[in-house]
MILUMLUM-60879 format. One record per residue (C-alpha): x negated, y negated, z negated; residue in three letters. Coordinates in steps of 0.05 Angstrom, whole numbers, plus 5000, padded with zeros to 4 digits. Layout:
MILUMLUM-60879
XYZALA
...
//
This chain:
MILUMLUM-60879
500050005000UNK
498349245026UNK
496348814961UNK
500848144964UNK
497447515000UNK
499147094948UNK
493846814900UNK
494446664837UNK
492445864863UNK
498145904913UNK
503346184862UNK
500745554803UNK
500045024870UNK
508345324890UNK
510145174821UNK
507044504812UNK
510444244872UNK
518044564847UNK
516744234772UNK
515143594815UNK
521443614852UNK
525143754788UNK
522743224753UNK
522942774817UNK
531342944815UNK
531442864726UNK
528642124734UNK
534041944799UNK
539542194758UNK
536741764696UNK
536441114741UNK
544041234770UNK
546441324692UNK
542840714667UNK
544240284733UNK
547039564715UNK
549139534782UNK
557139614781UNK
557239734854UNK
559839214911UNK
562838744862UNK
556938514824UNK
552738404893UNK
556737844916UNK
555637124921UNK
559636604937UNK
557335924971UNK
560835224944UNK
561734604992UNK
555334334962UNK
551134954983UNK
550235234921UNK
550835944902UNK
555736154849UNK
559036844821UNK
565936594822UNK
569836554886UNK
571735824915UNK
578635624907UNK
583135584969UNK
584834754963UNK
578534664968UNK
576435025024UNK
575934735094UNK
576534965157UNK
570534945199UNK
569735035282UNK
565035665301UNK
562735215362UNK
560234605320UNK
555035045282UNK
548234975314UNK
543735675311UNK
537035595320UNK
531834955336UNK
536134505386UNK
532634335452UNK
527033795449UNK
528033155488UNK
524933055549UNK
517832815550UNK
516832065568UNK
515231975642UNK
509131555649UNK
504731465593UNK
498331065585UNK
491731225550UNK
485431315541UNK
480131775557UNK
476731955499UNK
471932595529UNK
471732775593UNK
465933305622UNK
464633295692UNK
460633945692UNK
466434325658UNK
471733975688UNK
476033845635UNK
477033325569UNK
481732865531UNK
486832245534UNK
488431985475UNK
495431645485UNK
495430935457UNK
502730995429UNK
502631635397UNK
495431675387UNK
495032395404UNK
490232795444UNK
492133075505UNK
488033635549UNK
487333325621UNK
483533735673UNK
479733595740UNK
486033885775UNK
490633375757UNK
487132815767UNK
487632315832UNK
482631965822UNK
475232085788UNK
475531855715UNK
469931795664UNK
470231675591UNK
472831065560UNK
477630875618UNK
485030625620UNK
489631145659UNK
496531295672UNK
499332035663UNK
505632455653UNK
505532995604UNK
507933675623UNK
507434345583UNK
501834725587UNK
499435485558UNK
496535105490UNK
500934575488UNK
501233885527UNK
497633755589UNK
496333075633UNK
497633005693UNK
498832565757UNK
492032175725UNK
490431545753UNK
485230945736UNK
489330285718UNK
//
C-alpha cells in the first residue's frame, strides 16, 4: 500500500489557512453586530438653500423650484482671444528660431516662432500679433514690426 502524499507541513499549513478563514468570518460578524450604521437612513444628507449640509430634511415652503437647463456643468467656454495685440519682444534666437513677446497690457509672455512671423524681428522691438492656441499654451502669430 501507497503511503499518503500529505506531509505533516501540508496538513499544519491546511489548517492554518482554515483557522484564518474562521477567524477572518468571527471578526465580520463582530463588525455587523457592533455597526452604528442603521442602514440607508443614517447616510443621508440634506442640502439647505444656503448650501449647507444638515441631517434634517428641508421643509416644503421653503423649497424652490429650480430649471435643469439654467445649471451650468462644468468650466463655461473662455472668451475669445483679443484680435490684435501689441508687444514686445523680450528674447528672440535667430539660430533656434524661436522666443518671446511680452504683451504690454497683460504683461504676459507669449511663445512666437520664425514661422509666424512676416517680417524679421530682433529683440527689444515693437510688434503687432494675434494670439492663437498652441500645444503648450498661447502662441503669436501674424508678427509684424510697428
Amino acid at each position: 500500500m501507497a503511503k499518503s502524499q500529505e506531509t505533516f507541513n501540508k496538513k499544519e499549513n491546511q489548517n492554518k489557512k482554515i483557522k484564518k478563514r474562521k477567524d477572518k468570518l468571527i471578526r465580520k460578524e463582530e463588525r455587523k453586530a457592533n455597526s452604528k450604521g442603521g442602514g440607508l437612513d443614517n447616510m443621508i444628507a440634506y442640502v439647505d438653500a444656503y448650501g449647507h449640509i444638515s441631517d434634517t430634511p428641508v421643509e416644503k415652503t421653503k423649497k424652490e423650484e429650480v430649471k435643469a437647463s439654467s445649471i451650468e456643468i462644468g468650466v463655461p467656454k473662455r472668451e475669445e482671444i483679443d484680435t490684435v495685440c501689441t508687444g514686445k519682444v523680450t528674447f528672440f534666437n535667430e539660430q533656434k528660431g524661436y522666443g518671446f513677446i511680452k504683451d504690454l497690457v497683460t504683461q504676459e509672455n507669449i511663445f512666437v516662432h520664425v514661422h509666424d512671423l512676416s517680417e524679421a524681428i530682433s529683440e527689444n522691438d515693437r510688434v503687432t500679433f494675434e494670439k492663437a492656441k498652441g500645444q503648450k499654451g498661447l502662441k503669436a502669430v501674424n508678427v509684424k514690426k510697428i
